[in-house]
Structure formats: C-alpha cells, structure tokens
N, C-alpha and C positions, 0 to 999 in steps of 0.2 A: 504494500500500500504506500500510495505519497503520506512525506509526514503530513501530521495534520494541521501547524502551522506554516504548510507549504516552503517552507524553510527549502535551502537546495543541502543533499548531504554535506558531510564536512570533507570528505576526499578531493571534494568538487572546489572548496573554498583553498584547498594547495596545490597550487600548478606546477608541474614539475618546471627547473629551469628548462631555457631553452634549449642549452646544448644537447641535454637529454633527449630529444625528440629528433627523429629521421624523418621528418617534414622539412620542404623548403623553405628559409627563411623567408625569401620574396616571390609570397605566391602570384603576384602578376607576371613574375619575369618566367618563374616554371610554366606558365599558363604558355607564356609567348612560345615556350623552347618548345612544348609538348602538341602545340598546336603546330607548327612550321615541319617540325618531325612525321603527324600525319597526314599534313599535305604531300611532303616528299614518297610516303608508302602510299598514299592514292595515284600519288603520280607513277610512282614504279607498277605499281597493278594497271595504270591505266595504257602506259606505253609497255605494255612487256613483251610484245609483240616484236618492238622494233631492233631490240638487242639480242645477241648473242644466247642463244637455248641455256648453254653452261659456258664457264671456264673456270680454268682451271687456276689454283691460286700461288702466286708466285712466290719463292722461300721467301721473302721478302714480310708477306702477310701473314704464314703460317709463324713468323715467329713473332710479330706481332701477341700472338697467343700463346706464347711459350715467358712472358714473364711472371717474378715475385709476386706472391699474394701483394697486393698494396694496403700498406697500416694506414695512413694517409686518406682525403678526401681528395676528387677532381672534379673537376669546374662538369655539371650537366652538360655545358654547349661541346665541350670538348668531348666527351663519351659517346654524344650525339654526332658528330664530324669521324669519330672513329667510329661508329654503327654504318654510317655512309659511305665511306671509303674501306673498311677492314672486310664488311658483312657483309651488306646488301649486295656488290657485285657478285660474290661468288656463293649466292644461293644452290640451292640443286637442281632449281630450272624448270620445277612440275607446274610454274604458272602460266608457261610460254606453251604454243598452241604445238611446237613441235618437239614436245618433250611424249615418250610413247614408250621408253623403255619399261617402265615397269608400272603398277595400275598406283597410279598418284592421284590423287586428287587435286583440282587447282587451284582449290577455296572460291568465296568470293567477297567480295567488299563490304557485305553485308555481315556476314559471318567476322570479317576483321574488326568492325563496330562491335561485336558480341562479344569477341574475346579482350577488348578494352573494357568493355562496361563491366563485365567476369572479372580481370584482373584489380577494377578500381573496387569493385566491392568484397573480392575476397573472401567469399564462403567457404564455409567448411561442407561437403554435404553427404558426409558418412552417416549423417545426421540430424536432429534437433527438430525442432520446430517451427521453421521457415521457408520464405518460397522456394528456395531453389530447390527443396526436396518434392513442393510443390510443378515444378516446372518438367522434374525427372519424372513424375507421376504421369505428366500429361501428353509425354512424349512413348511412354512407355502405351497407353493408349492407344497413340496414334498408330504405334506399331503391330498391337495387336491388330485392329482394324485392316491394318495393310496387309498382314500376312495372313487375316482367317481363322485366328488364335480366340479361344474363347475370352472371357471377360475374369478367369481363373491364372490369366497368366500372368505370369510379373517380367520385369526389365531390371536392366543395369548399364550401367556406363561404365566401362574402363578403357583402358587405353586402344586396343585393337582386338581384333578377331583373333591374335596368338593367345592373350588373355581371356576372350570370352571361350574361344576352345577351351583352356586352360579349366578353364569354370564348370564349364560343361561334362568334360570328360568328369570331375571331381564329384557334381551331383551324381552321374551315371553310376558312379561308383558305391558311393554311402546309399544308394536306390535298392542294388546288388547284393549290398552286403551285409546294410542294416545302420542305425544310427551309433552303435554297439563298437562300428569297424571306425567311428573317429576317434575314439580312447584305444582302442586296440588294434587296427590295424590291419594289414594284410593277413594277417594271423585269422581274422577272422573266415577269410572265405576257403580254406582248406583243401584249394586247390589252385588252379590260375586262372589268373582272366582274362578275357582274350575279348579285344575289339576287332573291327573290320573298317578298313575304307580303301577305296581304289588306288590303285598302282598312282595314280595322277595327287593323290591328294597334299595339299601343301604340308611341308615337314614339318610348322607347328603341331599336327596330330601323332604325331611319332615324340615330339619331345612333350606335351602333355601327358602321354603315357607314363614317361620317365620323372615327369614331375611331380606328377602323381603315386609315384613308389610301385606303381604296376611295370614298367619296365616296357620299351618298345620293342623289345623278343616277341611279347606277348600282344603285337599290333598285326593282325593280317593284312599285305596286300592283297588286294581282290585285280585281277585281272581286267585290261577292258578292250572294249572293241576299236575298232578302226577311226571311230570319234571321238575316242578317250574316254570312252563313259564306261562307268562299272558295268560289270557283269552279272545281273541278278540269279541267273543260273549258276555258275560260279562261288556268288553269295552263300546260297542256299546249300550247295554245297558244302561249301568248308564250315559251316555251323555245324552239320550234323556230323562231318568228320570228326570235329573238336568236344562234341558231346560226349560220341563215341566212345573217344579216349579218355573220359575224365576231366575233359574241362568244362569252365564256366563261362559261356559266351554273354555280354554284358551290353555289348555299344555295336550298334553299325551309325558309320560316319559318313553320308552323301555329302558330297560336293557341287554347288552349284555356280558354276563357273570355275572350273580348273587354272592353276596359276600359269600354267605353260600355255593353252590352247582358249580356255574360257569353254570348255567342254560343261554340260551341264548334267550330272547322276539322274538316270531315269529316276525322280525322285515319289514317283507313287508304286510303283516295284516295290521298292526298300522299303517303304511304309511298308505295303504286306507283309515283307517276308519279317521286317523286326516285331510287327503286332504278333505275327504268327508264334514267332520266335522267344516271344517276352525280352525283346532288347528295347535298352533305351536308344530313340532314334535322333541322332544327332545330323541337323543341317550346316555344315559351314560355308557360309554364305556372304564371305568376305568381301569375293568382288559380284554376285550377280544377287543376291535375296533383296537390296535396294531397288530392284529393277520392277519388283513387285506394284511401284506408283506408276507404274508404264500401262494406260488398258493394251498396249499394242504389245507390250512383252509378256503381261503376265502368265496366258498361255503355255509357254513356256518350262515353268515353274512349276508348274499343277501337280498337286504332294506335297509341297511344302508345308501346307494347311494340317498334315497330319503329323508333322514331327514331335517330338518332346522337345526340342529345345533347337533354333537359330541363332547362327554367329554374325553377323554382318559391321559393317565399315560404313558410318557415315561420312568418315573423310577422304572415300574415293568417289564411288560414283555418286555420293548426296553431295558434295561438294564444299561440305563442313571442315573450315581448317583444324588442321592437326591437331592434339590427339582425340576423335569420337567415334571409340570402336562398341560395340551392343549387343548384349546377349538377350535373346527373349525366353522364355522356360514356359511350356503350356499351363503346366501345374505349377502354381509358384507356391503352396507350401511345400512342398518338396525341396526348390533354392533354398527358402529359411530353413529348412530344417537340418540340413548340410552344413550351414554355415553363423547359424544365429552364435550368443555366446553370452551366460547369463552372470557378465559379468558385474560389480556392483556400481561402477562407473557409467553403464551402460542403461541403469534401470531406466522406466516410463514412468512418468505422471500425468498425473488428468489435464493439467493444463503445465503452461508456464513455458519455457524453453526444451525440456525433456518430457514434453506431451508426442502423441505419438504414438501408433503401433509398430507398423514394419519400416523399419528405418535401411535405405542400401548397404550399411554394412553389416548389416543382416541377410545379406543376401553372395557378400562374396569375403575376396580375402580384406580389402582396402578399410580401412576407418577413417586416415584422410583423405579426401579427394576436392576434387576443384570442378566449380561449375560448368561440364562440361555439355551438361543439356541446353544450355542460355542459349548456343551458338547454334546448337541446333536443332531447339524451338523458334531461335527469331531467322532461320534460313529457310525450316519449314512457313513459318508464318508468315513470312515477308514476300514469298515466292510461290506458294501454295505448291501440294503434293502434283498437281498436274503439268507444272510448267517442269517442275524437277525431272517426272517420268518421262516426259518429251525431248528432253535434252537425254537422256539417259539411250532414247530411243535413237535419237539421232547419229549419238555415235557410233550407236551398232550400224546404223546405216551409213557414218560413214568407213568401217570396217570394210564393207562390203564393196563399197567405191573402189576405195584400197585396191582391197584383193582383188578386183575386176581391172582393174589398170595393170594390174601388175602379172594377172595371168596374158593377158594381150601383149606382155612385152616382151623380145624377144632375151634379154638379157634375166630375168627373173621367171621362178617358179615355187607357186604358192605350197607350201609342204602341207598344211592342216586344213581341214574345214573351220571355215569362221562362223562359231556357234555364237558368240556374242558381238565381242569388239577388239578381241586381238586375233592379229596375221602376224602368222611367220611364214618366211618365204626362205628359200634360199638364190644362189646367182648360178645361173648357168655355167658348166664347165669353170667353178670358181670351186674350191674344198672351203675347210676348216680356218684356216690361214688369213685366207681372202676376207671371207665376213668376220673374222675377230680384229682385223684390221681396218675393214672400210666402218664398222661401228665406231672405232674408237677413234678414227680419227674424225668422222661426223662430229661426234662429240667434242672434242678438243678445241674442234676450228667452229664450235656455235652453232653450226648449219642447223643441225639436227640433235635426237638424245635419242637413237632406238636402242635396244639390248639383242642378247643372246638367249637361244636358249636349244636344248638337244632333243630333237624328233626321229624316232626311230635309231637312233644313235650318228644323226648327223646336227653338225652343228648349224644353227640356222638364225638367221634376223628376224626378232621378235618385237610389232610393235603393239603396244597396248593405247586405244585412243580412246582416254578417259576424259578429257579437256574439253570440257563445254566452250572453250574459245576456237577450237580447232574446224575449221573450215575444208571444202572440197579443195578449193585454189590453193591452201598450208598441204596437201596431202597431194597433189597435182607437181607442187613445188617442191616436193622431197622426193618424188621419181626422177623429176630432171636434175635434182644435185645428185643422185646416186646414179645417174646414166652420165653424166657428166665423170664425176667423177672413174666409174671405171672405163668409160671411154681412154682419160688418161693413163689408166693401167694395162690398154690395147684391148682391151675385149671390145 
C-alpha cells in the first residue's frame, strides 16, 4: 500500500551520487549521438543493396578486437565512429539481396525498432508478472493457429531450432520414461532408446541426443528417396527391428525442409507410423514450418497438424532479427512437466509481481531470457501473417526462376529438385576444385555469398534464397557474374 500520508519512501529521499550511476551525464547530447547512430543503420538497411555482399576484414581491424579489457571510460561519439568503421562494414552480409549461402534471414527495419525498444526496456521474461510474458503468450497463439495445434498447446522462445530440438528431444524423453527419469536418469528406462530421423536431417538432432545423455549411437538414420525425403517404409521398419531386439523406440524426427536441398519429410506418413508406434513425433521445422502463413505453401506441409511438438526459426524465413528460434509442444502440460522446478524463489502468488501460473521457465532450461517475442509480435503485427506468407512464397518462386535459368544454361547443371527455395547446381565439366573456388572467390570480391554443399557425394553450389529483398534481375545478375567469371577460366 502507498503510505498513508502519501509521504515518498525514505530510499527515495537519498540519491545515490552521481558517479555511481551508468547513465549519461548529458542526456541531450546521448539523445543527439543515439539518434545520428540510427539514422546511419536505417541508412545501411536502406542502401545494402549497393555494396559489396561480404568482405573480408583486414588484420588491421581484427586486431582492433584483440585489445586490454579497458579500466577506463570512452567518449560514446568515439565507440560510435568505431561501430562505423570496425563493424558495420564487415557484417556477414545476410541483409544484401545476394547473400544465398546459407538460410539467413535478413531482418527488417521494423523488427530493428523492436529490438531497441526490447533492449531500452530490459525484461527479464523467465518470468513475473508483466507484459512481455504477456506478449510471449500471444505469439504462442498465433502459432498455434498457424500450424492446426489445438488450444492445449504451449510455446517458447529460445535462441534457435538447435535449442528448440534440444527441448524437444528432452520432453520426448521424460514422456518415455517417466517424471521418475529427471532424478534418476537413464537408469531409468532399462534399456536404450532409440530415435529416428532421415539421412538428410540437420546435425542439431544427432547432438541433442548426446545432450541429452541418450547418446547419438542411439539416433537412427532413416534412408530417403531420390528427393531427400525419408522413407516411411524404411521407418516402419527399423522400429520393429529395434523392438525386436530389446529396444525402446521413443522419437521419430521429420524434417520439413532439409538443410542441404529444402527437401520436405512426407510428414503425414510419420504421423501414422509414430501414433501407431506410440513415438513422440517431433517436427523440425527450422527453415520450412514458417511457410505454414503461405495459403499457397501450406499444402505442402499437410501432417504437420498432427505432431507432438515443432521446431521453427523466426529469424529466417519470418524475417525477425537474430536470435527468435520456437518451439511449439501440442500438449503443453507435458513441457511443464519436464521442466517446471519447485523451487522457493520461484513460488506464485495471487497477485503482485510473482502472480502467475505457467511462467516460460517452466517450460525449458533458461530462467533469464530477453524479450525476444517484442520483435516478433511487432513484425507479425506490423506486416500481418499474409504479406509474410507471400514473401515466403515468393522466394520459393524465385528458386524456381533460378533453377530454370540455370538448367537452360549451357555451363551449369541443377543436381536436386527444388522443393522449396534452395538450388544446388553444379558446373559442367568443372569437379570439386572449381566450385570451392568460384564460391569463395564470389565471396571475397562482394559479387555474391553462395555456399557449398555435397549431393550424392559431389561437391556442389548451394544457394538458399531466403531475402525478401532478392529480386528476379539480383538472380539474373549472379548467372552473368558466374558465366562471366568462368568464361575467364576458358570454359
């Protein structure tokens, strides 16, 4: 209660000196320096276009980063001239329209407003009783809706889909083995436990096994067909081989969008065979399960609706700057129950600050974490779920351009089907040698940013076009620097 003769407490009546405070003395002039600083990153977002993809940073600048902690203050303007000059050139390049090597997301300006407003307010949101636990609530929502999840489901925020895997495998587990097996342990299931996911699937699922004290011995690859997709026959298979012998089969893991090809797991197959099965069905859905705000992709995806738990990345194809990775769980007491902890720091009250039921760190490993829904509830809300799916759609269309230019040409050959929005291709009468060179030197000289990657066990140029800025004429223009270019090597 206020006192009652309104008095202000007596803490309030001793200010600490000044020196003691890490605020700026002259808050107009921080005003000036903070505001000049975001004109300069709107300018950078706004021309990123016109510069160099990447470069590379000369020893010059890397040791710029190589000094003494400093005991010492320094002047704001000057930290700010060295963020200018040290940093912002030598980003990684996932903003620029021909950046394609790996699936980046390229934010947007909107979302960089979010993560100012996030940083100036500073939440904590493992917890409490404030909006931003509010705001996690109502994204979590959104997601159910998107993906067909019933109204039983819960959400979480961490850093990415290696993390939400990470989360995922761990309820599958405690599901398995009992609440019994978080005091006790592997001891508990008395025999081994064995997941599944296909040959293609990203090695976060292999290291979540081992993080989890299960061990990736205990991960089957599932075999897949000629479009990288698992094998449901196959599947079904090696479950009842593994029964057979004694084991405890626990998890199958579809993938919707493969990281090499964008390959997408027949994912209502695997729904059968894990209901059938009694496995927990895990989707990681890192680069394609956001694709689900597309009415033009969702098709696609059809199964998804029945898994026990999705992994996905809002800061690839949602467009939400770094880090907003998402787990959704159909059964969300099942997350709390994995993971709650009834510690006395932790308790609930009716009201006040520690009012409350399910708080997110009830739901994984993190207690502090940073508001990382702000950025993307105000991308969703700012831009609405349809204009996102349409840009999401588009890029898959322009995949498709790509890969059509590029079968037409007589110097390249497309190696994969383009299931979603990455081509790999290789170069005619060019090996291993050729494309690890003509990538990196794309890279080097700005042109471009593709990667690599190994198809059938050849090496190949892999681009991923995730960049909602990326145009026909950007992807038109990086055939002619790469026809260019190996024209100069005689081909």
């Amino acid at each position: 209660m206020w006192l009652a003769d309104n008095r202000k407490p007596a803490f309030e009546e001793s200010r600490p000196d000044a020196s003691s405070s890490l605020d700026p003395a002259d808050w107009p002039a921080f005003r000036a320096l903070a505001h000049k600083m975001l004109d300069d990153v709107i300018t950078h977002v706004e021309t990123i276009g016109q510069g160099p993809v990447w470069q590379s940073q000369p020893e010059e600048n890397r040791e710029r980063f190589r000094q003494s902690l400093p005991a010492g203050p320094s002047d704001l303007s000057a930290v700010l001239d060295d963020v200018r000059t040290h940093v912002m050139p030598y980003a990684t390049g996932n903003l620029h329209p021909l950046f394609m090597g790996w699936v980046h997301g390229a934010g947007t300006p909107v979302g960089m407003v979010a993560e100012m407003i996030a940083a100036g307010l500073n939440m904590n949101c493992g917890g409490r009783n404030h909006v931003g636990i509010d705001i996690e609530h109502q994204v979590v929502r959104w997601m159910r809706e998107a993906m067909g999840y019933p109204e039983t489901a819960s959400g979480l925020f961490v850093t990415g889909s290696s993390m939400a895997n990470f989360v995922a495998v761990t309820i599958a587990k405690t599901e398995a083995l009992g609440l019994e097996s978080r005091r006790d342990g592997l001891v508990a299931a008395g025999r081994d436990l064995i997941a599944y996911a296909s040959a293609e699937a990203h090695g976060c699922i292999a290291q979540a096994m081992q993080l989890s004290g299960i061990g990736s011995a205990n991960l089957r690859m599932v075999p897949v067909d000629t479009a990288g997709r698992m094998m449901p026959s196959a599947l079904g298979m090696m479950i009842r081989q593994d029964r057979a012998e004694g084991r405890l089969p626990f998890l199958a893991v579809a993938t919707a969008g493969t990281v090499n090809t964008g390959a997408i797991d027949p994912l209502g197959d695997i729904a059968e065979i894990a209901a059938r099965e009694n496995l927990w069905y895990h989707v990681d859905g890192a680069i394609g399960a956001i694709a689900m705000l597309s009415d033009e992709m969702r098709p696609l995806f059809s199964g998804i609706e029945k898994s026990s738990s999705v992994a996905l990345d809002f800061h690839k194809w949602g467009q939400v700057p770094y880090d907003a990775g998402f787990l959704l769980v159909r059964e969300g007491e099942k997350q709390r129950r994995t993971f709650d902890q009834p510690a006395a720091y932790l308790q609930r009250a009716d009201r006040g600050l520690a009012a409350g039921d399910t708080w997110p760190c009830d739901l994984g490993p993190d207690l502090s974490r940073g508001l990382r829904a702000l950025k993307t509830w105000m991308t969703i809300e700012t831009l609405g779920a349809d204009r996102i799916g349409q840009s999401i759609a588009h890029t898959c269309a322009l995949a498709r351009h790509l890969a059509s230019r590029l079968d037409a040409h007589p110097l390249f050959e497309v190696k994969a089907p383009v299931a979603l929005n990455i081509v790999c291709f290789g170069i005619c009468g060019g090996g291993s040698d050729l494309v690890r060179t003509l990538v990196i030197d794309l890279q080097e000289q700005g042109l471009a940013a593709p990667s690599w990657t190994m198809i059938d066990g050849e090496l190949v140029v892999r681009c991923a076009i995730v960049n909602h800025r990326t145009t026909e004429t950007d992807l038109d223009g990086f055939i002619d620097i790469m026809t260019a270019y190996l024209r100069g090597c005689g081909f």
